[in-house]
PDB file of N, CA, C, O and CB in Angstrom:
ATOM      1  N   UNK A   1       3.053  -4.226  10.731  1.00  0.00           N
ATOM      2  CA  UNK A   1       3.427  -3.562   9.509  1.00  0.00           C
ATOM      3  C   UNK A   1       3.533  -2.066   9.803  1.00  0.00           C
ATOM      4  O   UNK A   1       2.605  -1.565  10.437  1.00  0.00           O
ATOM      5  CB  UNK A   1       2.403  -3.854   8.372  1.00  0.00           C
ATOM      6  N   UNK A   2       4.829  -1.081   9.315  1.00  0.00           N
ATOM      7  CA  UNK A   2       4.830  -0.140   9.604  1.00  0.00           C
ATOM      8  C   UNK A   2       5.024   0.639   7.789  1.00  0.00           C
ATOM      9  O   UNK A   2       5.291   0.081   6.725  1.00  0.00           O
ATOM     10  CB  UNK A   2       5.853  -0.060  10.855  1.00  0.00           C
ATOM     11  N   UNK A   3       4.791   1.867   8.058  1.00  0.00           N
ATOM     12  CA  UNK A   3       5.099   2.385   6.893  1.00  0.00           C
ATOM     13  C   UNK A   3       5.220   4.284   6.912  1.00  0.00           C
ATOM     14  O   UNK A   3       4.822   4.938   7.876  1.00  0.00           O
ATOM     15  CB  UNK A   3       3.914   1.737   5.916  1.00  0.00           C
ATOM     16  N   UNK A   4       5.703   4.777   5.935  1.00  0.00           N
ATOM     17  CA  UNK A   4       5.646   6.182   6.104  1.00  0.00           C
ATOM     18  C   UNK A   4       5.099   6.772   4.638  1.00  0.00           C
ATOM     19  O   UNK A   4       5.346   6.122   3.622  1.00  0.00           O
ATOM     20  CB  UNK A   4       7.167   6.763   6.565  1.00  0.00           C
ATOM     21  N   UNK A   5       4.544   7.699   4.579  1.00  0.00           N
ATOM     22  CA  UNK A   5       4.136   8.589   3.532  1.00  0.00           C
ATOM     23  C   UNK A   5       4.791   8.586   2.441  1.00  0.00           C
ATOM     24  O   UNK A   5       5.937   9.034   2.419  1.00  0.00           O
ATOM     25  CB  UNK A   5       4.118   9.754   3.865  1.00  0.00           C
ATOM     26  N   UNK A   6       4.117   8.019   1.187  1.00  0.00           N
ATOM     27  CA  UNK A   6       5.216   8.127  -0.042  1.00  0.00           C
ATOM     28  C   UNK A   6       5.842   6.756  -0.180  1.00  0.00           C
ATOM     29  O   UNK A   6       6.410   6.534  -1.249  1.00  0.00           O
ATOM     30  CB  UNK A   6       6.493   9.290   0.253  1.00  0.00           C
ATOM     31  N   UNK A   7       5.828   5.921   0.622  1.00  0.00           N
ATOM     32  CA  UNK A   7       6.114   4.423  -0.105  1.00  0.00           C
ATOM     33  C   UNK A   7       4.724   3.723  -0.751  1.00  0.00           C
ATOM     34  O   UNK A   7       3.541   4.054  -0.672  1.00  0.00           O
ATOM     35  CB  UNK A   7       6.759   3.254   1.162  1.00  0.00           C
ATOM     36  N   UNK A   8       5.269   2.827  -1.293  1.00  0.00           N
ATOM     37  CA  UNK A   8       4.422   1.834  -1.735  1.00  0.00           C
ATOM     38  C   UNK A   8       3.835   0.893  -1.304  1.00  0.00           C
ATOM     39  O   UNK A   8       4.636   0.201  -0.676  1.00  0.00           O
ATOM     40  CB  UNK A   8       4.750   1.414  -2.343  1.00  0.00           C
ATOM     41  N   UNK A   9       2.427   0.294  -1.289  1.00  0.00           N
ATOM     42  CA  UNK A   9       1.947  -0.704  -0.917  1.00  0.00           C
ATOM     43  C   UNK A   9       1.356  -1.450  -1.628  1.00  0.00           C
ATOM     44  O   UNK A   9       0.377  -1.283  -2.356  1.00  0.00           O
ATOM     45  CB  UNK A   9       1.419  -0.541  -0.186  1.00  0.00           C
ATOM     46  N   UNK A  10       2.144  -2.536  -1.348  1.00  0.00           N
ATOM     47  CA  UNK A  10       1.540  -3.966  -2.895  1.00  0.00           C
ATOM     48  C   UNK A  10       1.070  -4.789  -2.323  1.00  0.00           C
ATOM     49  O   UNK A  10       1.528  -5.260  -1.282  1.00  0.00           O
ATOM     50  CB  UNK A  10       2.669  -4.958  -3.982  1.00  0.00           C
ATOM     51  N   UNK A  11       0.012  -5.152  -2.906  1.00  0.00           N
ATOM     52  CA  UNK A  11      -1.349  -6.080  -2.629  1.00  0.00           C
ATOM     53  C   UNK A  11      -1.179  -7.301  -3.372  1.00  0.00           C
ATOM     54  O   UNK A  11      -1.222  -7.157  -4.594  1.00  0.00           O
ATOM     55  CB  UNK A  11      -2.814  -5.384  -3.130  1.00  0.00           C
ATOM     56  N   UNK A  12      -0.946  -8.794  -2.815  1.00  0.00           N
ATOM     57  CA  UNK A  12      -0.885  -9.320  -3.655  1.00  0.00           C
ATOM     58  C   UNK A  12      -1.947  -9.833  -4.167  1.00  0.00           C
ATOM     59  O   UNK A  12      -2.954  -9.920  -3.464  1.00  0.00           O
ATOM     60  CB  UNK A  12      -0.182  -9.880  -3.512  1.00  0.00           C
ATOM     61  N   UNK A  13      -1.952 -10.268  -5.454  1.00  0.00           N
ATOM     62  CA  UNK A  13      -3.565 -10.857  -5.890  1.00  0.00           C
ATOM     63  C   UNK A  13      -3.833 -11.906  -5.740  1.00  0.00           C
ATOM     64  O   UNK A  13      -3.011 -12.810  -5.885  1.00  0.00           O
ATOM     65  CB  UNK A  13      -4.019 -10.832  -7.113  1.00  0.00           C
ATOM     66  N   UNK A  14      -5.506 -12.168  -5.286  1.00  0.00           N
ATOM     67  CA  UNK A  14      -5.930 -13.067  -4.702  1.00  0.00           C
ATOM     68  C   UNK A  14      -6.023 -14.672  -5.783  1.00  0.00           C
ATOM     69  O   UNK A  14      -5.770 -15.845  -5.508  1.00  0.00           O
ATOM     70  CB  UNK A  14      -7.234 -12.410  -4.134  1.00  0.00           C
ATOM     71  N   UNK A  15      -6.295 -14.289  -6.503  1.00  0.00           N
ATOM     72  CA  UNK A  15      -6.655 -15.345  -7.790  1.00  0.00           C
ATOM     73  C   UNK A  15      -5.600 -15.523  -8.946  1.00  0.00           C
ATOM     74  O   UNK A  15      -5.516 -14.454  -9.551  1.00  0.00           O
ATOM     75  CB  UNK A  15      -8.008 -14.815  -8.581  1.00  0.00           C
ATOM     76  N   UNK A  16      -4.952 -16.268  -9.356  1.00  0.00           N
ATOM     77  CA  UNK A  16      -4.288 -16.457 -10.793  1.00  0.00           C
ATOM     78  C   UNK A  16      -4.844 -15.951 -11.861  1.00  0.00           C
ATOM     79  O   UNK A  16      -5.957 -16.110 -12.362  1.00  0.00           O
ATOM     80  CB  UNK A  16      -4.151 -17.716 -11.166  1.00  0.00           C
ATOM     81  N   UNK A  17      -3.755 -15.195 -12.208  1.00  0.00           N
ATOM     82  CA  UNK A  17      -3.885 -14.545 -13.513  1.00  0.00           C
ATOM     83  C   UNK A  17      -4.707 -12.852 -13.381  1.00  0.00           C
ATOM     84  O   UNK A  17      -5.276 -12.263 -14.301  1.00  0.00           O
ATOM     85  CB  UNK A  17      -4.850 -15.727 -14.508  1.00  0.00           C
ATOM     86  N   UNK A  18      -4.533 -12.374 -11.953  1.00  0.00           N
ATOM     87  CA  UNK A  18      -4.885 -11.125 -11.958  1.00  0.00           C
ATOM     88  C   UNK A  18      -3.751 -10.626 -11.267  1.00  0.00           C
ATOM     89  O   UNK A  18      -3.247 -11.090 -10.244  1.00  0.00           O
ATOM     90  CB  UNK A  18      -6.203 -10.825 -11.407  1.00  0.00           C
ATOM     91  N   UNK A  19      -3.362  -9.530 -11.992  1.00  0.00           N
ATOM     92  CA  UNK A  19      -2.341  -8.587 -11.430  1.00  0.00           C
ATOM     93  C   UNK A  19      -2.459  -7.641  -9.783  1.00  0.00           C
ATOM     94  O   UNK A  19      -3.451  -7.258  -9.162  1.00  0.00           O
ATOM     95  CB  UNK A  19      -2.293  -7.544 -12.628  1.00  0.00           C
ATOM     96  N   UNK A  20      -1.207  -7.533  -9.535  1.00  0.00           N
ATOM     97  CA  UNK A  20      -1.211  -7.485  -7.991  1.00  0.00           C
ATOM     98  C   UNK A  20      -1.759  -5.701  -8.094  1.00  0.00           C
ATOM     99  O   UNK A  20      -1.836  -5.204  -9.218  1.00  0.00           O
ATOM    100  CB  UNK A  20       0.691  -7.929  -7.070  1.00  0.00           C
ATOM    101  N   UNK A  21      -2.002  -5.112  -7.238  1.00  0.00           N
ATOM    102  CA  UNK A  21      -2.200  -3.731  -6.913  1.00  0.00           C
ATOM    103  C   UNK A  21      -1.463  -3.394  -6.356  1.00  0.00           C
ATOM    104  O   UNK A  21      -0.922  -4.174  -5.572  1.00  0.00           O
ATOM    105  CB  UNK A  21      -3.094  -3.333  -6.397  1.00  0.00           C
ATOM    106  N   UNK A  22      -0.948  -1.788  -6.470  1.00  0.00           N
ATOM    107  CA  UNK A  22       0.201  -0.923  -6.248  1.00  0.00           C
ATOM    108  C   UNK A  22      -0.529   0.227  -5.761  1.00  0.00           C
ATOM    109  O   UNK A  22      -1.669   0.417  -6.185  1.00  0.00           O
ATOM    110  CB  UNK A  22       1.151  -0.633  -7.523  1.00  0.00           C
ATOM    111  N   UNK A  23       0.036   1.090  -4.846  1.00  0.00           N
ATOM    112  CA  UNK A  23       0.015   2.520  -4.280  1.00  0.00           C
ATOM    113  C   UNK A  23       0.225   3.057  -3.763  1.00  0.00           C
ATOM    114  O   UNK A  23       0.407   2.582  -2.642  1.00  0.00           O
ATOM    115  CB  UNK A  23      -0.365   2.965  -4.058  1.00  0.00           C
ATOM    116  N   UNK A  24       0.478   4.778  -3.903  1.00  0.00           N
ATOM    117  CA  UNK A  24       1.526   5.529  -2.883  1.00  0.00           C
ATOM    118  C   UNK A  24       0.789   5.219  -1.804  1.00  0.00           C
ATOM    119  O   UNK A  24      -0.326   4.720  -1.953  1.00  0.00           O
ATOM    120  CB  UNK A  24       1.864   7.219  -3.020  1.00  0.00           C
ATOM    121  N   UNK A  25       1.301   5.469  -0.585  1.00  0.00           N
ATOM    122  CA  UNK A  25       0.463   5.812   0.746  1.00  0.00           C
ATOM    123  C   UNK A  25       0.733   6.957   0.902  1.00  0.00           C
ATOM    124  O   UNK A  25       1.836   7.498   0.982  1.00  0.00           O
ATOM    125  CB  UNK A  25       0.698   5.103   2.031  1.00  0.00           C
ATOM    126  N   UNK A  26      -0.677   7.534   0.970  1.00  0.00           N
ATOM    127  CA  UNK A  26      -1.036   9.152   1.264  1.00  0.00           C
ATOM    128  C   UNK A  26      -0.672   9.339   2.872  1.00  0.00           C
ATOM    129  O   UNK A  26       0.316   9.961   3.262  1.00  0.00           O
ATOM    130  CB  UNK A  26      -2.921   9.570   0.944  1.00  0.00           C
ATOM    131  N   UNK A  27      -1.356   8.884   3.483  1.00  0.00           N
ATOM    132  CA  UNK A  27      -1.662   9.275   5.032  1.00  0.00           C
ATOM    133  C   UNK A  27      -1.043   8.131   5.598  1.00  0.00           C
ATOM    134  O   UNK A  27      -0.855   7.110   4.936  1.00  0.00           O
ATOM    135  CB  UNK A  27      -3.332   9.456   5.543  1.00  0.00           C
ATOM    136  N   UNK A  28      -0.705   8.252   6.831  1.00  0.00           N
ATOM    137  CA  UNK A  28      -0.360   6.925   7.964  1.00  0.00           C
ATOM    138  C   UNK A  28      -1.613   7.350   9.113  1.00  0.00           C
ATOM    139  O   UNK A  28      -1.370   8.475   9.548  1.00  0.00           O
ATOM    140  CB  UNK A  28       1.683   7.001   8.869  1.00  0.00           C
ATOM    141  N   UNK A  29      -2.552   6.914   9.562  1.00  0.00           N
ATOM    142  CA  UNK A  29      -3.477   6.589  10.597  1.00  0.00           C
ATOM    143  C   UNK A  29      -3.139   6.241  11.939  1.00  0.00           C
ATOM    144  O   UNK A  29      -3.489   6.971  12.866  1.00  0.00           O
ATOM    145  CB  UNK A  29      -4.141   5.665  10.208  1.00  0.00           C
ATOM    146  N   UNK A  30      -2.512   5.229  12.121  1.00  0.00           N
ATOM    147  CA  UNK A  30      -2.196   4.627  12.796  1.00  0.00           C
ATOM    148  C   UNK A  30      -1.417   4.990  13.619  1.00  0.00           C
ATOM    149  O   UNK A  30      -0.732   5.912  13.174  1.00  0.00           O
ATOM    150  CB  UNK A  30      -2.006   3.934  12.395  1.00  0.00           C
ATOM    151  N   UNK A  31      -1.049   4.585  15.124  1.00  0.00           N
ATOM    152  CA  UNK A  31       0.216   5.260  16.121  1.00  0.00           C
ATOM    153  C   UNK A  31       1.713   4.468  15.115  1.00  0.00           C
ATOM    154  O   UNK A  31       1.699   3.366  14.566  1.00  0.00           O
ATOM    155  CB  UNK A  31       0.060   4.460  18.404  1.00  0.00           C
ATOM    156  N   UNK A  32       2.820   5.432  15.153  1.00  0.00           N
ATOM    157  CA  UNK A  32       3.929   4.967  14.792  1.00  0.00           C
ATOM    158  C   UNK A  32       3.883   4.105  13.723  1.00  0.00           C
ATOM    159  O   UNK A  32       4.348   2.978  13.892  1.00  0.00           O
ATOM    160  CB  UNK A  32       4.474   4.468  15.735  1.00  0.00           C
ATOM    161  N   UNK A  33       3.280   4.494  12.338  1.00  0.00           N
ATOM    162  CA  UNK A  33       3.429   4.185  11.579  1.00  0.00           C
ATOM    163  C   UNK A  33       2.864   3.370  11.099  1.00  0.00           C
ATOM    164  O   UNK A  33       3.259   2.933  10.019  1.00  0.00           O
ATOM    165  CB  UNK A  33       4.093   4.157  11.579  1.00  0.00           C
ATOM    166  N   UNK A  34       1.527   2.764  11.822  1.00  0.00           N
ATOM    167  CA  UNK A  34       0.870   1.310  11.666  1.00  0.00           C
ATOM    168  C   UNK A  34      -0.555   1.847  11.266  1.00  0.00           C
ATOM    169  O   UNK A  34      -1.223   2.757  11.756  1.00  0.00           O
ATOM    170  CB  UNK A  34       0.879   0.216  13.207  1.00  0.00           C
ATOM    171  N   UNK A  35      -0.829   0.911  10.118  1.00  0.00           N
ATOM    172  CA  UNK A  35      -2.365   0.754   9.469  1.00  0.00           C
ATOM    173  C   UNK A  35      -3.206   1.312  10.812  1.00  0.00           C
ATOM    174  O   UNK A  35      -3.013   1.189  12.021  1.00  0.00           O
ATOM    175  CB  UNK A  35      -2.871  -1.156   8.951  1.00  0.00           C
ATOM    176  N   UNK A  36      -4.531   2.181   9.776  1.00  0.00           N
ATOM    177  CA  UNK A  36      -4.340   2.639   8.378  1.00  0.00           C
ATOM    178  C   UNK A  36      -3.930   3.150   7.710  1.00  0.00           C
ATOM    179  O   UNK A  36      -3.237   4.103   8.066  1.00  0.00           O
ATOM    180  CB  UNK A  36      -4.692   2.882   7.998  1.00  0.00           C
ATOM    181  N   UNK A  37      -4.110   2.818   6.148  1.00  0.00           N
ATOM    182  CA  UNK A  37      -3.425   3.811   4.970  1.00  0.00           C
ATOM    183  C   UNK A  37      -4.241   4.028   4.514  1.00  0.00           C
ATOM    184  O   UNK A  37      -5.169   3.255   4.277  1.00  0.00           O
ATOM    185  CB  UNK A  37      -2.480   3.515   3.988  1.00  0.00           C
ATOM    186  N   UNK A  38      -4.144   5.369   4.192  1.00  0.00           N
ATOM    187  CA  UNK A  38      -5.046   6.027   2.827  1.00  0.00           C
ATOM    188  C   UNK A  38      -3.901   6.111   1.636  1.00  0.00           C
ATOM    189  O   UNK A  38      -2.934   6.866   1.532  1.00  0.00           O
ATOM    190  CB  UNK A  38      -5.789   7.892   3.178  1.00  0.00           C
ATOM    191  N   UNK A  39      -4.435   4.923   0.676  1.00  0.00           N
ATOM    192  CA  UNK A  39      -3.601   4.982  -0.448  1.00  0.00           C
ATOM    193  C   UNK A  39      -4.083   5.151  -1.847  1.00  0.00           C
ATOM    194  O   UNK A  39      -4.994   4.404  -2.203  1.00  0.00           O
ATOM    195  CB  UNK A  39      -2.927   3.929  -0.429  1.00  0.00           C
ATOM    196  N   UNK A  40      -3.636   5.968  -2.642  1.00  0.00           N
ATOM    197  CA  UNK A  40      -4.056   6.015  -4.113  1.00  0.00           C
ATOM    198  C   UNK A  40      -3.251   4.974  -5.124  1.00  0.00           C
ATOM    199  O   UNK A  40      -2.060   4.999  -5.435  1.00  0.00           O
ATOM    200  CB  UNK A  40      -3.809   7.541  -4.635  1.00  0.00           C
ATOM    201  N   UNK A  41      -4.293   4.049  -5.535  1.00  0.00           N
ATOM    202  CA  UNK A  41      -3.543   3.250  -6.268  1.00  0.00           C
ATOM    203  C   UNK A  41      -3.681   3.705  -7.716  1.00  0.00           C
ATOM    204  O   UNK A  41      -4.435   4.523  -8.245  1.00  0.00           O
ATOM    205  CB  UNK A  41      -3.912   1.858  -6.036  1.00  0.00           C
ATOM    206  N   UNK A  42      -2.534   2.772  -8.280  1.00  0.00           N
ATOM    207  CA  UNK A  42      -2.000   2.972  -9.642  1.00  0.00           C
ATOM    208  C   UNK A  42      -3.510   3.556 -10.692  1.00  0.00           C
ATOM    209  O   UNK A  42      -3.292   4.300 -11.649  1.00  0.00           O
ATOM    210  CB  UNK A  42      -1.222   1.245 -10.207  1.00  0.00           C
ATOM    211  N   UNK A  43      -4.861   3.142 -10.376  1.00  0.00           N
ATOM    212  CA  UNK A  43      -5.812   3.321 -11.324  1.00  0.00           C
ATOM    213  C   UNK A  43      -7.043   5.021 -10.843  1.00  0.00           C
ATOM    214  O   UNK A  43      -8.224   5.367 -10.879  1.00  0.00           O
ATOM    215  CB  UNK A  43      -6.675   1.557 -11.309  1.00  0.00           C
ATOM    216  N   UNK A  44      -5.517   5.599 -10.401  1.00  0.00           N
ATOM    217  CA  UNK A  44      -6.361   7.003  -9.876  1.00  0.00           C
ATOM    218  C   UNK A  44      -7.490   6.581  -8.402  1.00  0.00           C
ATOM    219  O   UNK A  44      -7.997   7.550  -7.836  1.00  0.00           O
ATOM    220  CB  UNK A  44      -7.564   7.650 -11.507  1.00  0.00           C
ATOM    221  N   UNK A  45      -7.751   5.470  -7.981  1.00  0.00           N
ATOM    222  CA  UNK A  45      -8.748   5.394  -7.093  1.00  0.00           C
ATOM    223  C   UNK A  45      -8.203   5.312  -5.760  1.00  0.00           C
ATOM    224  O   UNK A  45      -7.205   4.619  -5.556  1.00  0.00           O
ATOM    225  CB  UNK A  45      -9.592   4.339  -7.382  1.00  0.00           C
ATOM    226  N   UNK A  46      -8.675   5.850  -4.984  1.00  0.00           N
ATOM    227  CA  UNK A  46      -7.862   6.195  -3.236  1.00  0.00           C
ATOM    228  C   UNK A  46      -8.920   5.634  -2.300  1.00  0.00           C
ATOM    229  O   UNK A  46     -10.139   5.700  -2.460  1.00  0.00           O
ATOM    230  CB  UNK A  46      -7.587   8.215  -2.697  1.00  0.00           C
ATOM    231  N   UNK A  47      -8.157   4.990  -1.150  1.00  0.00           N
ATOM    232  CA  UNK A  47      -8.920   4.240  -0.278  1.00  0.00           C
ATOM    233  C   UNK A  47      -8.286   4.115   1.402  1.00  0.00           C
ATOM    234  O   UNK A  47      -7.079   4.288   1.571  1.00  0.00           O
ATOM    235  CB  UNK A  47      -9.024   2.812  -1.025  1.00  0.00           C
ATOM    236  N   UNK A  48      -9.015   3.867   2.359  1.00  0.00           N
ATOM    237  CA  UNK A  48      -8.417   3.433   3.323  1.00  0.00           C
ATOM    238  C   UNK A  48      -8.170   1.582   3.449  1.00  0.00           C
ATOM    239  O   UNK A  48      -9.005   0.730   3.149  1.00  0.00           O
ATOM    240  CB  UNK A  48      -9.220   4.091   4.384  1.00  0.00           C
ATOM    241  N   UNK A  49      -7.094   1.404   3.857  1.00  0.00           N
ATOM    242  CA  UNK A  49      -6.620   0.444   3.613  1.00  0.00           C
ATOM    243  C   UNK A  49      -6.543  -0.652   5.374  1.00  0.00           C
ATOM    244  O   UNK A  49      -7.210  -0.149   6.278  1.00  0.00           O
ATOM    245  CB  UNK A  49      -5.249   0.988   2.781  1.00  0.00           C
ATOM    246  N   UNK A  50      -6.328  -1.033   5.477  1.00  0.00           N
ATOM    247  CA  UNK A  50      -6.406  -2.579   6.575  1.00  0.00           C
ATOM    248  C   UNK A  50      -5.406  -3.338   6.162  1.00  0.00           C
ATOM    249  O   UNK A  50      -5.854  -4.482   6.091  1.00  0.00           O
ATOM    250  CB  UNK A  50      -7.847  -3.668   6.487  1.00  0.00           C
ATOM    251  N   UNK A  51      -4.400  -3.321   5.882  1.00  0.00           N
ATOM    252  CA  UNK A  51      -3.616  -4.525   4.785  1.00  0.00           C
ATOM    253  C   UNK A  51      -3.407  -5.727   5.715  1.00  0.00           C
ATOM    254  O   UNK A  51      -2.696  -5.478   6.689  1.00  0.00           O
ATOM    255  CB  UNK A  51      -1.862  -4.000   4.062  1.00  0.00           C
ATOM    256  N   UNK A  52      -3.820  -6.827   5.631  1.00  0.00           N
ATOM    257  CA  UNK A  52      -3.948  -8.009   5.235  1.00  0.00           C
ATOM    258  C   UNK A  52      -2.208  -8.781   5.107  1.00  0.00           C
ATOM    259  O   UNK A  52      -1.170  -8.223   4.751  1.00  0.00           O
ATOM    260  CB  UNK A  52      -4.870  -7.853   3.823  1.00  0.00           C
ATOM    261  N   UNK A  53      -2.415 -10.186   5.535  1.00  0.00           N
ATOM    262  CA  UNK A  53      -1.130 -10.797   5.486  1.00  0.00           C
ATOM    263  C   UNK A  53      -0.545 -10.793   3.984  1.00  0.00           C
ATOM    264  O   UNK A  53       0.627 -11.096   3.755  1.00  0.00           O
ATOM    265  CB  UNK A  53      -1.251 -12.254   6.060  1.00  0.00           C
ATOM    266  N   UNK A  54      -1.415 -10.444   3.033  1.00  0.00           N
ATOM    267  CA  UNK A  54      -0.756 -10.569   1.686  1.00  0.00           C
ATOM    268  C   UNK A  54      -0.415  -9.146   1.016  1.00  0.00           C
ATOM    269  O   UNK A  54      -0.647  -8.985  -0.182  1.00  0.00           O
ATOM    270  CB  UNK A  54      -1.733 -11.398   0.711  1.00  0.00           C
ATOM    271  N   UNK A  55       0.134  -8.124   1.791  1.00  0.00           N
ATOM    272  CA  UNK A  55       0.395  -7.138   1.558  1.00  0.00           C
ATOM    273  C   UNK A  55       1.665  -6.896   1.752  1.00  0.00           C
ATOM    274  O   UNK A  55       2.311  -7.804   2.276  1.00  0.00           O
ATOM    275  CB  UNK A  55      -0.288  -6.507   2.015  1.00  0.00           C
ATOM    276  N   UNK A  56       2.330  -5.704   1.413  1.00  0.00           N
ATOM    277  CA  UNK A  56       3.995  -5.288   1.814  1.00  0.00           C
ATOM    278  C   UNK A  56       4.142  -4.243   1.487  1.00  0.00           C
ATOM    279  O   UNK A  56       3.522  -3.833   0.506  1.00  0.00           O
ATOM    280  CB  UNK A  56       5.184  -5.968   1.240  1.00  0.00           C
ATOM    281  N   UNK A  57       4.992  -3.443   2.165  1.00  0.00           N
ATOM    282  CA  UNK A  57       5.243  -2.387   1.769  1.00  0.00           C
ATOM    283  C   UNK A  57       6.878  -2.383   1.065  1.00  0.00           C
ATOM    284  O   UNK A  57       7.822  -3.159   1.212  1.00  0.00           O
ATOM    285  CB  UNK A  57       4.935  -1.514   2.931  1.00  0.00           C
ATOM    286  N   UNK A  58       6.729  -1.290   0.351  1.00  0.00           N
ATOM    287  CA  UNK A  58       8.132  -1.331  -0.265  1.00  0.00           C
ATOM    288  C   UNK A  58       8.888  -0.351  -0.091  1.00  0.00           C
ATOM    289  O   UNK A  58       8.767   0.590  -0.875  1.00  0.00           O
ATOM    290  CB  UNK A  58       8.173  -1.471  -1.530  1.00  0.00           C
ATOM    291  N   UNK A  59      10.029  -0.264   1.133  1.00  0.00           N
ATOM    292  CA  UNK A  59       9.972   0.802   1.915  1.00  0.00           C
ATOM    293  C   UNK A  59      11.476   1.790   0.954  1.00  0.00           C
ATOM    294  O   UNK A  59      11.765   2.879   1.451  1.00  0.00           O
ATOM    295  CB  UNK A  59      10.175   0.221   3.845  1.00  0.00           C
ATOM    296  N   UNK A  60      12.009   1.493   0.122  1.00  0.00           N
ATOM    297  CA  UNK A  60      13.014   1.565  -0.666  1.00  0.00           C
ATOM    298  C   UNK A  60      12.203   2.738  -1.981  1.00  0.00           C
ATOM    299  O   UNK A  60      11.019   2.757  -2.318  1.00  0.00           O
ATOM    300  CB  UNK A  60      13.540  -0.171  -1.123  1.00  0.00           C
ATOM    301  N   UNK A  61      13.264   3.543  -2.449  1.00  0.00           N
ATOM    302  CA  UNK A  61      12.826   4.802  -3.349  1.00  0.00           C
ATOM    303  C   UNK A  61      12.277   4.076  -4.515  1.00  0.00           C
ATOM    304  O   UNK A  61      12.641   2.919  -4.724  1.00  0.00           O
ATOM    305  CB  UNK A  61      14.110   5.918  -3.819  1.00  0.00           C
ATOM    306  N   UNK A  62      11.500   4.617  -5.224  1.00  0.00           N
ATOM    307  CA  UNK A  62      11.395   4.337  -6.768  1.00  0.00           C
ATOM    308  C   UNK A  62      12.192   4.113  -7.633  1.00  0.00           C
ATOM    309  O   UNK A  62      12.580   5.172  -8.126  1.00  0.00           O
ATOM    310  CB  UNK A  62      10.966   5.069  -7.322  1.00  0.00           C
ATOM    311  N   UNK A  63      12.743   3.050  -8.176  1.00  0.00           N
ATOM    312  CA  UNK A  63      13.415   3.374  -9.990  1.00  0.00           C
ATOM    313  C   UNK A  63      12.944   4.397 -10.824  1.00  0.00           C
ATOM    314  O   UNK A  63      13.683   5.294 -11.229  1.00  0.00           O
ATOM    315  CB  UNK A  63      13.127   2.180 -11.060  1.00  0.00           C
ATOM    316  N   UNK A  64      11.512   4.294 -11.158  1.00  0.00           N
ATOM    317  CA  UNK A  64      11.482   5.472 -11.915  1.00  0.00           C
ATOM    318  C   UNK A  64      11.885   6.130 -12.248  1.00  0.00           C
ATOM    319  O   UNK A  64      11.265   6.961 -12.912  1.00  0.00           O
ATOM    320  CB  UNK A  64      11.186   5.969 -11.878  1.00  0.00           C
TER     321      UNK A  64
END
């Protein structure tokens, strides 16, 4: 998984009926673009990240 500063990373959720998690990625860690992320998700809270096979990035601009 690669990614750059300012995309998104969606988490999918583990259990039915809970919504997936979203967030910019602050930092890239990693050589060439690869985990970790330090990402602030949608609920103000920021973390380093490991993402997991149920993750993705969304490497495409915002609608917003």
């Amino acid at each position: 998984m690669q990614a750059k500063v300012g995309e998104m990373l969606i988490l999918k959720a583990n259990h039915v009926g809970e919504p997936n998690r979203e967030g910019e990625i602050l930092e890239v860690r990693g050589s060439d673009g690869t985990p970790p992320f330090l990402v602030r998700f949608d609920d103000g809270h920021e973390g380093l990240v490991f993402p997991g096979p149920d993750a993705v990035v969304h490497h495409g601009k915002s609608t917003d």
